[in-house]
C-alpha positions, -999 to +999 in steps of 0.1 A: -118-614-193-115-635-228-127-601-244-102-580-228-078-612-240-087-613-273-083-577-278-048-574-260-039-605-285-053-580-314-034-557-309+000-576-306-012-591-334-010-557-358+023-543-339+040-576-350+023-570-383+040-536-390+067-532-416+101-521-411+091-489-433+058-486-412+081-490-374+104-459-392+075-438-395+064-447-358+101-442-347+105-406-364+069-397-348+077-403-314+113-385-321+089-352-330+073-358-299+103-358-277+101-395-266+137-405-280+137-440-258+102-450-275+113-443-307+147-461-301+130-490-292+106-486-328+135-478-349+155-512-339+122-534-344+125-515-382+162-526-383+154-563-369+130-566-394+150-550-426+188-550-416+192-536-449+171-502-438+196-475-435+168-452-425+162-470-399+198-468-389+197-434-392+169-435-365+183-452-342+215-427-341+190-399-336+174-417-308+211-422-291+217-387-300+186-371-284+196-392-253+230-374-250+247-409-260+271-393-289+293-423-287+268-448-289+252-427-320+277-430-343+281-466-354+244-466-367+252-438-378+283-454-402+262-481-412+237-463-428+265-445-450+276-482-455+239-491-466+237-460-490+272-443-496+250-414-520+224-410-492+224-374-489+205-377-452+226-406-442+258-383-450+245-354-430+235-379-398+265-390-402+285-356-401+258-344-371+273-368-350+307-369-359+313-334-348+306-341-309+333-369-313+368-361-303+390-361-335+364-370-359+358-330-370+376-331-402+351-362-414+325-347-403+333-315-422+337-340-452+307-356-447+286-323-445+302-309-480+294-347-496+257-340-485+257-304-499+271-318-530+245-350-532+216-323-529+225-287-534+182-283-533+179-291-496+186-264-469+196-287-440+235-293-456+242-259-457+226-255-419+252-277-409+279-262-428+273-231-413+270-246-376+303-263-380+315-229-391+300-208-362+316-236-335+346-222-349+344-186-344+343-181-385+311-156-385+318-149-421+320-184-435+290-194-414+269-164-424+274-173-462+263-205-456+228-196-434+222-171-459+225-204-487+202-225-468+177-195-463+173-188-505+164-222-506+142-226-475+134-188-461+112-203-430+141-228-419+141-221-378+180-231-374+191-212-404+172-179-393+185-183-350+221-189-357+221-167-390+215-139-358+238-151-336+267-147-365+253-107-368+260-110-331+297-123-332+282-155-309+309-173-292+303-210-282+297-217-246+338-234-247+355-207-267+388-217-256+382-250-271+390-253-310+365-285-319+382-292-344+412-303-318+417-334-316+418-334-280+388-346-255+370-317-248+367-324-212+406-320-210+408-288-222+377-280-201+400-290-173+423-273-179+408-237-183+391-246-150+423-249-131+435-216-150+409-200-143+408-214-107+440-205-104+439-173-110+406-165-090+430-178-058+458-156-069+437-129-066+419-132-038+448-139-017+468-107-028+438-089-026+435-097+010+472-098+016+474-059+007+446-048+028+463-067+057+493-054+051+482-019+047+460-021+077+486-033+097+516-010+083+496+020+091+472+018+118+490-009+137+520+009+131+542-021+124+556-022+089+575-053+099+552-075+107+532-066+080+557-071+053+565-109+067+527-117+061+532-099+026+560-127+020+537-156+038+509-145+015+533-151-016+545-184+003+510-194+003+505-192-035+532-214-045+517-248-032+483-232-047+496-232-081+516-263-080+484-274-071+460-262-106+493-266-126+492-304-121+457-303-131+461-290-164+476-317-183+468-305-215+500-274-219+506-277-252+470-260-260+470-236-231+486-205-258+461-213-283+434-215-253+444-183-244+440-170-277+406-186-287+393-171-255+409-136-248+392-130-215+408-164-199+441-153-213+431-118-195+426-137-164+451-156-161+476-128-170+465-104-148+466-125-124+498-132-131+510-094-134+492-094-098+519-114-083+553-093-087+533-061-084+526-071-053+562-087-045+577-053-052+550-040-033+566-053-005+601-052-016+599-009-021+583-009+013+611-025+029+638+002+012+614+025+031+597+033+069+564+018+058+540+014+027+517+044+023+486+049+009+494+087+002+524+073-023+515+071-053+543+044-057+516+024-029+486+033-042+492+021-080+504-011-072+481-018-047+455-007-073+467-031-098+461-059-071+424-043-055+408-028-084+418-053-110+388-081-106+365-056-105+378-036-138+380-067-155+345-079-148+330-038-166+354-043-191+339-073-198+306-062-199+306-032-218+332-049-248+306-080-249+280-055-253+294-031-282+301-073-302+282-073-334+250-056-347+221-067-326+196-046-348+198-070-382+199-095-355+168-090-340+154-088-374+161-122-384+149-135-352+118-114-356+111-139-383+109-169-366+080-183-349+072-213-327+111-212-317+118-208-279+156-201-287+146-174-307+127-158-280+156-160-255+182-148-277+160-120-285+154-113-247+191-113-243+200-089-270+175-065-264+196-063-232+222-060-249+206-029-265+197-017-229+235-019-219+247+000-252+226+030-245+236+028-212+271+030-215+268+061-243+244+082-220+267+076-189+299+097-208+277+121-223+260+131-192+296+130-173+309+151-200+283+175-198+289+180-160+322+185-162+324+208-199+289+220-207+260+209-193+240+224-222+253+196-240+231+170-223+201+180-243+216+155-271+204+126-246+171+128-251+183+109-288+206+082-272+175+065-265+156+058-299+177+029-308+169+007-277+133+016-289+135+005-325+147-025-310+123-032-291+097-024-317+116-048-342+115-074-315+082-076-312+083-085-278+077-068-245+106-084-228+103-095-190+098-070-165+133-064-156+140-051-193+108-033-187+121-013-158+155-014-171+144+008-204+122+027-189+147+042-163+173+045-189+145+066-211+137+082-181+175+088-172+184+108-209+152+127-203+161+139-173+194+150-179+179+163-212+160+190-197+183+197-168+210+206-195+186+230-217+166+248-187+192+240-161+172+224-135+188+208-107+155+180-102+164+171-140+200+164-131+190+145-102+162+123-117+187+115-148+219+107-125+195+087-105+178+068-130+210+061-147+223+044-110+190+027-111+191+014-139+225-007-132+208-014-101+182-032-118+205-049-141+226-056-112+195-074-094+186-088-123+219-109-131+224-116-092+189-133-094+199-155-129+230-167-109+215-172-077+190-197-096+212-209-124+194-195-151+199-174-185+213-141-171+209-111-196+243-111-208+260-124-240+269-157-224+229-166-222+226-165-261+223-203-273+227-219-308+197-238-326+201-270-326+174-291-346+182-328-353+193-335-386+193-370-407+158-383-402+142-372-435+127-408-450+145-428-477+130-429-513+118-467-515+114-484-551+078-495-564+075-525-575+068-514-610+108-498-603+121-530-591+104-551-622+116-527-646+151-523-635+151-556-623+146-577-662+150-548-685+178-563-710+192-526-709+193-496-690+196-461-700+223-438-678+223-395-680+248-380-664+271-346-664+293-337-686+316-304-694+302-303-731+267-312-717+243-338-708+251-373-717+236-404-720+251-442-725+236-479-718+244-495-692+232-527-676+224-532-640+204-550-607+186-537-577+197-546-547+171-556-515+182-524-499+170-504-535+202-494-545+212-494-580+242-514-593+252-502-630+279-514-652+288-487-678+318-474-699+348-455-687+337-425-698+304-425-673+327-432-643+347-401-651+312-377-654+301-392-623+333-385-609+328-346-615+293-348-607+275-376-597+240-367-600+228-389-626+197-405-636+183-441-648+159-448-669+143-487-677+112-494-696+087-520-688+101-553-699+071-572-700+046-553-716+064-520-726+035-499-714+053-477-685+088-462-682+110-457-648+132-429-640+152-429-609+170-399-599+201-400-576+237-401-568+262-427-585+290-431-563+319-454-576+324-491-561+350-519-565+334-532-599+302-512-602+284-474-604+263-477-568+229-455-570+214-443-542+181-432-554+163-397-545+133-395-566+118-420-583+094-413-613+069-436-628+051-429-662+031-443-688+039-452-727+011-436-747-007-466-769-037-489-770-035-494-737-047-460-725-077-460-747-112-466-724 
């Protein structure tokens, strides 16, 4: 027992014993390893120990992140911009957070250009440029700035998945929300689920009002009766949309809603169409003995009411399917390994693919029936892109693609040689593998709803989403923090328009390591324009090494603050050197 004792008392004994810089590196390892409330708990024994630390700030807002507390993220996540306004990392935490925050988009766009500026070398700034421009719907903006971050890191993961999803024309999961509104989220999220609500109802109950009234009108035999349920139907709607109207709240967005998100403005307006088609439905029918289904006055607008969730729903489909140019696509994500969202979003548009083909061999082989049925031998081509793709995926897909393809394949070979030898099994097997082929894609999404998961349609495709912010600070050697600390002058290079310059300056180190510089007006206005500068300090002692300290100067009330980024440390050739 005193063993086991003395060994538990060990080992408190080197926890406590850690360094703050020592409990970061702890913190950020157990982050890696997807423990976000173990390394929570490291990262605040770093900043209990160094309050100074802004990496360790930056920590414990990824450690709020990763736990889906955005709100609680952010004011770490401020104070480690506070620490080290030039931190280049501490910026970009900063901005990662900021853009899940209602009304804080704007800062956190300025935030992410501030880090791209501080270090134009490092991918990660111009990731997050680009995600901030591909929440938005700006593919071309967000493309430019993958394809930035790749020429400076070609095996960044994130860059590579969301650089495909802008080939793609990838909408966010909320289209009809703008996040750079400065309205909650969850309100507008409201809101198009009342609308959308709303509109389902309206449906439904005309739907079910015309085939009563129909029904009634013409095999009952009394138009009468029918049209007063017609007019109860319509009765019924009105407390139904008082009832989703109240819910919206949010009005004033509702026309930019609708035209973030087309398909919820298609909804909601054919829904609303729905409604005095099937007033005047009832309306004609009363100038006349009964409503017919051999009108064609009847049948269209009872069309418009029957046919129109179902048209809306293959419209869908096949316009979602024909967005962007899933070959580059699958090229890029071709190139990433270890990435599970690449897989999925490569599963996804290889279906994609599948649905394509689909939808150009079902015309052609209609066409052919109808015109020339010679014409179906250019079928057996409609094919060979869905096959490249799946070569350049490099993956076999799940068994429903499997079966999918290969009945499609099957389908334009069929029809293929039924059109050029005119065989009436061809025809068969082709119209038939085309019907199964929807079957299995049919099955296939009814099964992804049933269990709530990725279904193969656009809507599965998901956005890369690495943390960002946790890179370690640059720390000052001692040597750094001697030289800096008693040299009777400092030597400050910074940009200019004509060119390099350099002018004294004289300065101190703060606990935290940041520089403190006191130089002429003409350094403030370089750093100004670009404030990548660099210090140098000699040994003030003995003269024997030299300091350089590269990083970003960022003007204060009195003083030139520098956040350092690399720190150099050489020797002064002399007798010193000599063995």
């Amino acid at each position: 027992m005193g063993a086991v004792g003395n060994a538990g008392s060990a080992g408190k004994d080197d926890i406590s014993d850690k360094s703050s810089r020592e409990w970061c590196t702890e913190a950020l390892t157990r982050l890696n390893a997807g423990r976000p409330e173990s390394a929570l708990e490291a990262a605040r024994r770093a900043a209990d120990l160094d309050p100074g630390d802004e990496w360790a700030c930056r920590l414990i807002s990824l450690a709020h992140e990763r736990q889906g507390r955005d709100a609680d993220a952010l004011p770490p996540a401020e104070r480690a911009v506070d620490l080290a306004p030039g931190s280049w990392s501490a910026r970009l935490r900063l901005a990662a957070i900021s853009r899940r925050i209602p009304g804080r988009w704007p800062a956190a766009v300025a935030d992410a250009v501030l880090a791209a500026r501080f270090a134009p070398e490092e991918a990660d700034p111009e990731v997050l440029l680009g995600d901030l421009a591909l929440l938005r719907g700006d593919h071309p903006r967000a493309g430019r700035a993958y394809r930035a971050a790749l020429a400076t890191a070609p095996a960044h993961p994130q860059a590579r998945v969301n650089l495909a999803l802008c080939l793609l024309r990838w909408d966010r999961p909320r289209p009809h929300h703008d996040p750079a509104w400065p309205v909650d989220p969850r309100q507008t999220g409201r809101a198009r689920r009342a609308l959308e609500v709303w509109a389902r109802q309206a449906r439904l109950l005309l739907t079910l009002a015309t085939i009563a009234v129909t029904a009634a009108a013409l095999a009952l035999d009394s138009a009468g009766w029918a049209r007063w349920c017609g007019f109860a139907a319509l009765a019924a709607l009105v407390p139904l949309t008082v009832r989703q109207a109240r819910r919206v709240g949010v009005w004033a967005y509702v026309p930019a809603m609708a035209g973030r998100d087309p398909w919820l403005g298609a909804a909601v307006v054919s829904a609303g169409l729905s409604v005095p088609a099937f007033a005047g439905w009832l309306l004609l029918g009363a100038a006349h003995a009964a409503p017919s289904w051999r009108d064609p006055v009847w049948a269209g607008l009872a069309g418009i009411v029957v046919l129109m969730w179902p048209a809306l729903t293959v419209v869908r489909v096949l316009a979602e399917s024909w967005r962007g140019r899933p070959m580059p696509a699958l090229a890029e994500l071709a190139r990433v390994t270890g990435e599970r969202t690449a897989a999925r979003n490569a599963g996804v548009t290889l279906w994609i693919v599948l649905i394509r083909t689909w939808s150009v061999l079902v015309p052609l082989v209609g066409g052919a029936l109808a015109v020339e049925p010679r014409a179906a031998v250019a079928a057996v081509a409609v094919p060979f892109p869905m096959v490249r793709a799946w070569l350049r995926a490099r993956r076999g897909g799940d068994g429903w693609l499997l079966a999918a393809g290969g009945l499609v394949a099957l389908a334009a070979l069929g029809c293929a040689v039924g059109g050029a030898l005119g065989s009436a099994w061809g025809w068969r097997a082709g119209v038939g593998a085309l019907a199964a082929a929807m079957t299995v894609f049919a099955a296939r999404a009814l099964r992804a709803w049933w269990r709530g998961a990725p279904g193969p349609w656009r809507a599965s495709l998901v956005m890369c989403d690495l943390p960002m912010g946790g890179a370690p600070s640059v720390v000052l050697t001692s040597e750094a923090r001697q030289a800096f600390s008693y040299a009777r002058s400092l030597v400050l290079s910074y940009g200019d328009p004509a060119g390099p310059r350099v002018v004294g300056a004289a300065g101190s180190v703060t606990s935290s390591g940041e520089l403190r510089l006191i130089a002429g007006p003409e350094a403030w206005e370089g750093v100004a324009a670009d404030p990548r500068v660099a210090v140098f300090a000699a040994d003030p002692l003995q003269r024997r090494f030299w300091v350089e300290v590269r990083g970003i100067a960022l003007a204060g009330p009195d003083v030139l603050r520098v956040t350092p980024k690399q720190v150099l440390v050489g020797e002064f050739p002399g007798r010193h050197q000599r063995r």
